[in-house]
C-alpha positions in Angstrom: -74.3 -13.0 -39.1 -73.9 -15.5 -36.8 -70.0 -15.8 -37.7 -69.5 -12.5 -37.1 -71.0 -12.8 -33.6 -68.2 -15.4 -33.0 -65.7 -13.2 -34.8 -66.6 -10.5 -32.2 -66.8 -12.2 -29.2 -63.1 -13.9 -30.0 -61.9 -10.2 -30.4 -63.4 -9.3 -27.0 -61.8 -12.5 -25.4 -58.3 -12.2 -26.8 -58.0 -8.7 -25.4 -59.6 -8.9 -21.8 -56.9 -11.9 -21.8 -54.0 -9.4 -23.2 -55.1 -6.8 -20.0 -55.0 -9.8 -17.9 -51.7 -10.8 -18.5 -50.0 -7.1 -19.0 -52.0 -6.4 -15.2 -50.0 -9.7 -14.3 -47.3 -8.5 -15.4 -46.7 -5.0 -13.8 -47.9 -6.2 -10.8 -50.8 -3.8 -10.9 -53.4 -5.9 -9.0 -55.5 -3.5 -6.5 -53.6 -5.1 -3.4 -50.2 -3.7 -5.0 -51.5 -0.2 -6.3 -50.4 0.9 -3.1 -47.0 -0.2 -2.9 -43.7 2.4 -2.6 -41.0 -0.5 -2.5 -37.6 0.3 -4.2 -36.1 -3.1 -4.2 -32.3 -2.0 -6.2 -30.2 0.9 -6.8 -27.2 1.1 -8.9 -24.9 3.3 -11.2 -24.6 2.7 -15.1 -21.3 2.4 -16.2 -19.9 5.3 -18.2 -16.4 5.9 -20.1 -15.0 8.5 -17.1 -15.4 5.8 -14.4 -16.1 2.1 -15.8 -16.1 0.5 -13.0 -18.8 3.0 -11.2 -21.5 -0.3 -12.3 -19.9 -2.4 -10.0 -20.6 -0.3 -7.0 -23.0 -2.3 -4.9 -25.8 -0.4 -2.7 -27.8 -1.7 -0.2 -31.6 -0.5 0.5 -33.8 -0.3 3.4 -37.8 0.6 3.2 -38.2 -0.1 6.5 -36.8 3.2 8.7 -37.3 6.5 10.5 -35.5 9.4 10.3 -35.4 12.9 9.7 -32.1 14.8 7.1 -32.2 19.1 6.5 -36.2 19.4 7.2 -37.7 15.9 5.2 -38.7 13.0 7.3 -37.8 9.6 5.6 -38.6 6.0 5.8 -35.8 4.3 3.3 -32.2 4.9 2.9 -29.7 3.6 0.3 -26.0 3.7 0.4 -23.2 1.7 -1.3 -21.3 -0.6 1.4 -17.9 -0.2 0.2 -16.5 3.4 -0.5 -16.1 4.3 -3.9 -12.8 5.2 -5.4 -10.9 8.4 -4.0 -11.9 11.3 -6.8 -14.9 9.2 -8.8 -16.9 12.0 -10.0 -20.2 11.9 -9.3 -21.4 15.0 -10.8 -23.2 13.1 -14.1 -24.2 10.2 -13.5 -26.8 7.5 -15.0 -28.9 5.8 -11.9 -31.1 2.9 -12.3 -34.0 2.3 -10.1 -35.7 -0.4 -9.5 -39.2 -1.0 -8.2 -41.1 -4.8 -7.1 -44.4 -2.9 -7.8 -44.8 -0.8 -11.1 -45.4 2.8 -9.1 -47.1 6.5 -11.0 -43.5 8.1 -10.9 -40.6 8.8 -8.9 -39.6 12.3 -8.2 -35.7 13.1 -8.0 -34.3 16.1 -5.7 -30.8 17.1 -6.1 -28.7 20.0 -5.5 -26.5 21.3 -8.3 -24.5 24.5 -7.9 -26.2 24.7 -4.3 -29.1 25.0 -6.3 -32.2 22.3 -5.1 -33.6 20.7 -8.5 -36.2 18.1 -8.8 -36.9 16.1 -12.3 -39.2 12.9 -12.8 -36.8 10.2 -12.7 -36.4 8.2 -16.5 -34.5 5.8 -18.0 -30.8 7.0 -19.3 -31.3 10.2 -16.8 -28.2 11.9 -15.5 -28.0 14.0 -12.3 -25.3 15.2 -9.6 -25.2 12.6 -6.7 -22.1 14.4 -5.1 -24.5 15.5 -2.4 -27.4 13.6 -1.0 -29.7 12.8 -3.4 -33.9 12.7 -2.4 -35.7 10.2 -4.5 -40.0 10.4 -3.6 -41.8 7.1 -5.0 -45.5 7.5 -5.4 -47.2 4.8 -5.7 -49.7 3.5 -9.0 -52.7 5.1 -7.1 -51.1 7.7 -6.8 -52.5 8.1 -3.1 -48.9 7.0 -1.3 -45.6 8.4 -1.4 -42.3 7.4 0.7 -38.8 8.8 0.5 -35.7 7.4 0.0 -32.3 9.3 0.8 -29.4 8.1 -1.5 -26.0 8.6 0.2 -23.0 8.0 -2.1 -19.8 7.7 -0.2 -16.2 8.3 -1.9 -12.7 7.8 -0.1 -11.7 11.1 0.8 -8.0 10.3 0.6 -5.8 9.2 -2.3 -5.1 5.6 -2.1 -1.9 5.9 -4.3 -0.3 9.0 -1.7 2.0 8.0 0.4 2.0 9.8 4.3 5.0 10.9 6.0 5.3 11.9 9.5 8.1 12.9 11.8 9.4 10.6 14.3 11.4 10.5 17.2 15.3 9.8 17.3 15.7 7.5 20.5 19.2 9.1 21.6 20.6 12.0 22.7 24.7 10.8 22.4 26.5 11.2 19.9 26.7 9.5 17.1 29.4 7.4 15.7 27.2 4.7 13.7 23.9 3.2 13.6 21.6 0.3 12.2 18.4 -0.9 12.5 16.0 -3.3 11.5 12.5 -4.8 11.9 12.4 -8.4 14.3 10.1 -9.4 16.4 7.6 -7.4 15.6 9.6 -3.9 16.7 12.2 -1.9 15.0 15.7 -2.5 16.6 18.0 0.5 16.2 21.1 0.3 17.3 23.4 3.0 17.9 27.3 3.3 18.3 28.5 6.4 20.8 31.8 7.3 22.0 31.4 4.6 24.7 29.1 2.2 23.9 26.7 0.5 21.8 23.0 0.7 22.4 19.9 -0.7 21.9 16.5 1.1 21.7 13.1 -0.7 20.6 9.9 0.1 19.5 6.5 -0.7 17.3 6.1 3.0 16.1 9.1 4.8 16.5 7.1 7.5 18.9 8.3 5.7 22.4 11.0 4.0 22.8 12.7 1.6 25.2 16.4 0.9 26.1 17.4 -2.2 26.4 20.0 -4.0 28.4 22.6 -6.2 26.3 24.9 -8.3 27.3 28.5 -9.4 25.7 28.3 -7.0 23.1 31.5 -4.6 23.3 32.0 -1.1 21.8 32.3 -2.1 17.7 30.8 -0.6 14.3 27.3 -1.5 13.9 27.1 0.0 10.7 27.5 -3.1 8.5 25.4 -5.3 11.4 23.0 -7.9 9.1 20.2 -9.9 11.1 19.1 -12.7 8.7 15.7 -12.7 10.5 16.4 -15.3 13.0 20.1 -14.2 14.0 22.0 -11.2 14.4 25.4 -10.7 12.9 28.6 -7.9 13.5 32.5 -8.4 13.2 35.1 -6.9 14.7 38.4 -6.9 15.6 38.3 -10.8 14.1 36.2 -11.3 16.4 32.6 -13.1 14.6 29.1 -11.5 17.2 25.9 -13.8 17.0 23.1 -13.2 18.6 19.2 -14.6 18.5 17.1 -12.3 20.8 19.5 -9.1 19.6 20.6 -8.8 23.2 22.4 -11.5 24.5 25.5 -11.9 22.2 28.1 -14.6 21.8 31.6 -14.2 20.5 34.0 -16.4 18.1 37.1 -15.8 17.2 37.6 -16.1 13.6 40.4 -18.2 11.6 40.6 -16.1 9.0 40.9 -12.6 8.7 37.1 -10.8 8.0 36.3 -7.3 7.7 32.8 -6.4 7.8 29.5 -8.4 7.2 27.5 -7.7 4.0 25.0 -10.0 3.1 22.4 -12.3 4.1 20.4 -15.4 2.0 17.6 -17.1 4.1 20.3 -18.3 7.5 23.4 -18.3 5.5 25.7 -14.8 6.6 28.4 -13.1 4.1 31.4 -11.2 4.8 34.4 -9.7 3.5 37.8 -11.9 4.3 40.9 -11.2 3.1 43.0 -14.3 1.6 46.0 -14.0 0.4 46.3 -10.5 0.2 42.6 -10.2 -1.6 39.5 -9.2 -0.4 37.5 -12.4 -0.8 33.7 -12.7 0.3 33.0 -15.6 2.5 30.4 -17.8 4.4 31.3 -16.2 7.8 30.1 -19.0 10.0 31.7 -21.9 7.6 34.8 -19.2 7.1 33.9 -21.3 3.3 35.5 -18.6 0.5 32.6 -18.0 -2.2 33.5 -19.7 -5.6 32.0 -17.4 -7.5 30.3 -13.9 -7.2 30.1 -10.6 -8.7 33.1 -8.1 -8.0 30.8 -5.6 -7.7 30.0 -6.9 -3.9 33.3 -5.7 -3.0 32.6 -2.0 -3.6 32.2 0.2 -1.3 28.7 1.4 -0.4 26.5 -1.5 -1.9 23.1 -2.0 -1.2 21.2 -5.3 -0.7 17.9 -6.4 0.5 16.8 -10.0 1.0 13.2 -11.1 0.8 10.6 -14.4 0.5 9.9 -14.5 -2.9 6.1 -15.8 -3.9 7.8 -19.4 -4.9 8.7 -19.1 -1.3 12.5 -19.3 -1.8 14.6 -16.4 -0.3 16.3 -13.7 -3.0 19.1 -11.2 -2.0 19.0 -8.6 -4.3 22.5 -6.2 -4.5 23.0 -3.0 -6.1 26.5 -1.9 -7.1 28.8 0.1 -9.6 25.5 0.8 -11.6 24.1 -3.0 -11.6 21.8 -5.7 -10.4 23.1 -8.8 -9.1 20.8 -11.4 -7.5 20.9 -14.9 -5.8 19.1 -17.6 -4.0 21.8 -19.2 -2.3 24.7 -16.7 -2.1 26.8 -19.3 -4.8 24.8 -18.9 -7.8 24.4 -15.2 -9.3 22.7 -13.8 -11.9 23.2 -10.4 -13.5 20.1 -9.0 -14.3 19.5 -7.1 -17.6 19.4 -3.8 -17.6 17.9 -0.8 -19.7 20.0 1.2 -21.6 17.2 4.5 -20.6 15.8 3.7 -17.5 18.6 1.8 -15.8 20.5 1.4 -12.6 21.8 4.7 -11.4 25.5 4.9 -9.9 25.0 5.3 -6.3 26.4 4.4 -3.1 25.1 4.1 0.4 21.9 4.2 -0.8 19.2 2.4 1.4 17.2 -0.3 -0.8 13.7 -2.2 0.7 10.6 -3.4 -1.2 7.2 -2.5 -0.4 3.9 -3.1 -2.2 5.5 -5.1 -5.1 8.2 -2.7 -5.5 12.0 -2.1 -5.4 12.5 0.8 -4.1 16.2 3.2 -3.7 16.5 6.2 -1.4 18.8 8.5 -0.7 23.0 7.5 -1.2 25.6 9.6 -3.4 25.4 10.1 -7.1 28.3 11.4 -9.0 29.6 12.7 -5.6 26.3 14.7 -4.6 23.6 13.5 -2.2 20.5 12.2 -4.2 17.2 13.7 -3.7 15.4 11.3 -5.8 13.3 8.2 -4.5 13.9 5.7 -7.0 11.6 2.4 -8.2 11.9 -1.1 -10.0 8.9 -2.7 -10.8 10.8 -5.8 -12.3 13.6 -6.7 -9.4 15.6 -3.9 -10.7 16.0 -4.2 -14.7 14.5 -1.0 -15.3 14.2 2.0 -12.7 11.8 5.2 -12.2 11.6 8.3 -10.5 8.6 8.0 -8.3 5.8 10.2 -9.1 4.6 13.2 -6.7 2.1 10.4 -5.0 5.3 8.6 -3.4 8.1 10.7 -3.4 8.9 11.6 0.3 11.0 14.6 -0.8 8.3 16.2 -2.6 5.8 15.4 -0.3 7.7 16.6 2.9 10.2 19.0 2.3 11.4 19.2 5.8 13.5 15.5 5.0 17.0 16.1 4.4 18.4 13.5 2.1 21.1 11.4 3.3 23.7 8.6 2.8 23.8 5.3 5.0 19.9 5.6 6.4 18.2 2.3 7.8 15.0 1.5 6.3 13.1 -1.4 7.7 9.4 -2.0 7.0 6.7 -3.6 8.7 5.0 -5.9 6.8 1.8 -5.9 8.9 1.2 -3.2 9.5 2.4 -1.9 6.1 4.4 0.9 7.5 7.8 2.4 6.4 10.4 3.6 8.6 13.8 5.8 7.6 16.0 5.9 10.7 19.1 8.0 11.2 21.6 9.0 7.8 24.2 11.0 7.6 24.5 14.2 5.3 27.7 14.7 2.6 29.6 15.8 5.2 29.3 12.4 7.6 27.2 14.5 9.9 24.5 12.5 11.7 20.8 13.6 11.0 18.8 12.2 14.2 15.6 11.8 12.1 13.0 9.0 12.5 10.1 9.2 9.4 7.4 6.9 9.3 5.5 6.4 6.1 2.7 4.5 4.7 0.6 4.0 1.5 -3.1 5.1 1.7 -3.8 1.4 0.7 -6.8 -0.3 2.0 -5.9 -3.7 1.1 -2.3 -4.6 0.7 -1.3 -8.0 -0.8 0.2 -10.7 1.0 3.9 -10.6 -0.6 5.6 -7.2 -0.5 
């Protein structure tokens, strides 16, 4: 008898210490039965949007306000906007509490319809519209209210945006050339009696500027390497740092027209011995070796910082990719016998958000309407989709030949300046474009 006494009294100990430690546990002591805290707030991944789990929402239980008749006094919202189109209609939240609490009541609208449900583990609901969440606490004799705001980007961040610009003059037009230095696009146009120079950082308002000891010339093939601007004529070599003040040189040799930049080093066509020859224009130093292709007429070439740091002039001729770091050495690169280099001419290349990108120029004799990209320096080429296409996205662009494209790197905008159509008419259109990006890499 008296063993079972101690048999039943060990019984009763064990499980007042089992309620202890389980009332330890929920934190369900009387000085917490009261408490309405929600202390975290997240999504659970699913297969539609994995990466919904890593949005990351902020709480405060400690605020006043009033949203469509229901005073609150807690808000949660995610700090950065999700992704443009994540669909919210079903998804998994999970809610968590410092205090265990009675229940938390849910009120959502579906099909502008308000519903309320007991919120549980693995629920799903609509939080495309504000969602209500009502915490009562353990005794059941408190209650605050929480307002869940989910915000979304309400724009595509893979569209491109095109707008309509202004075309500075009102001549007429014999060529034209522009580029992006100093932090404003140059765009110089050739008229029946002069050469001028307007300037701007959105192509909106523009300024003419004076310029001294430049004469009436083509500026068509014009290069500026970045620090120095670059134009032939007559034999006569133009140089210039600011883009205004110019200096002349006559030239030994015979040269025709500029065509190429690497890092300072300037390219042009001089003839030797009867043969068009391509040049260090400065050095008037004949090229030992380079691709014929440069020689064609209506090449395209951009130069850029590549992430090594070194320079690369990329050209595109005769239906290939030639490229160089120091105008001496070439490579070919390879190209795709289904996606590869298209024949065109006076096409307008540039490279923007780790792409290679074509517009405009002739094909088989018939102005191209296709906005071409490389995401691999040019082996293997595209057609952009309906996100980046400026011809489908803005059919009031005409396509043209012999357009300057220069891009600001800062601000991460893309401007098409001037063209001509088949017939060698001037267009006198300015577009400015940009990605919906939010962050853009360093190297472009």
């Amino acid at each position: 008898m008296k063993m079972k006494n101690n048999h039943s009294f060990l019984v009763l100990l064990l499980s007042v210490a089992v309620f202890f430690l389980a009332s330890c546990n929920e934190n369900t002591s009387d000085e917490n039965l009261d408490k309405t805290i929600i202390s975290g707030f997240y999504f659970a991944e699913n297969d539609s949007f994995p990466s919904i789990g890593n949005t990351v929402f902020y709480v405060n239980s400690d605020t006043s306000f009033s949203y469509q008749g229901r005073e609150y006094t807690g808000i949660i919202k995610n700090r950065d906007s999700m992704l443009y189109s994540t669909y919210l209609d079903t998804v998994s939240p999970v809610i968590l509490v410092t205090y265990s609490v009675s229940y938390i009541k849910m009120i959502y609208s579906q099909k502008e319809e308000e519903l309320t449900k007991i919120y549980s583990d693995n629920d799903t609901l609509s939080f495309t519209h504000p969602v209500t969440l009502e915490v009562t606490s353990k005794d059941q004799k408190h209650t605050q209210r929480y307002l869940v705001q989910t915000n979304v980007h309400q724009i595509d961040h893979e569209l491109y945006v095109w707008n309509g610009k202004n075309y500075p003059s009102q001549q007429d037009v014999v060529s034209e050339r522009a580029f992006f230095f100093d932090g404003k696009i140059y765009f110089y146009i050739e008229t029946p009696s002069s050469v001028e120079l307007y300037t701007s950082t959105d192509a909106e308002n523009w300024t003419e500027e004076i310029m001294n000891g430049l004469p009436l010339l083509d500026v068509e093939t014009m290069i500026c390497t970045g620090k120095k601007f670059y134009v032939i004529s007559e034999n006569v070599l133009y140089t210039s740092v600011d883009g205004k003040n110019w200096e002349s040189k006559s030239l030994s040799n015979t040269f025709t027209k500029m065509l190429f930049h690497v890092d300072d080093k300037a390219f042009a066509v001089m003839q030797k011995e009867g043969n068009s020859v391509v040049a260090d224009v400065e050095n008037e130093a004949v090229l030992q070796s380079y691709p014929e292709a440069l020689l064609s007429e209506g090449i395209s070439y951009i130069s850029r910082a590549m992430p090594s740091g070194k320079t690369q002039c990329t050209v595109i001729g005769n239906g290939e990719v030639f490229a160089t770091e120091d105008g001496e050495h070439w490579i070919t690169l390879p190209s795709s016998s289904i996606r590869k280099t298209p024949q065109r001419t006076y096409a307008a290349a540039f490279f923007y958000d780790h792409f290679l990108f074509l517009f405009g120029g002739l094909e088989n004799g018939k102005m191209s309407q296709k906005l071409i990209s490389s995401s691999d320096y040019g082996m293997t080429w595209d057609e952009t989709d309906e996100k980046t296409n400026i011809f489908s996205l803005n059919p009031n662009l005409k396509p043209s030949q012999k357009s300057s494209i220069v891009v600001d790197d800062v601000n991460h905008d893309i401007y098409i300046l001037g063209g001509q159509n088949t017939d060698g008419e001037f267009l006198k259109e300015v577009w400015k474009g940009k990605k919906n990006e939010t962050f853009f890499d360093n190297y472009k």
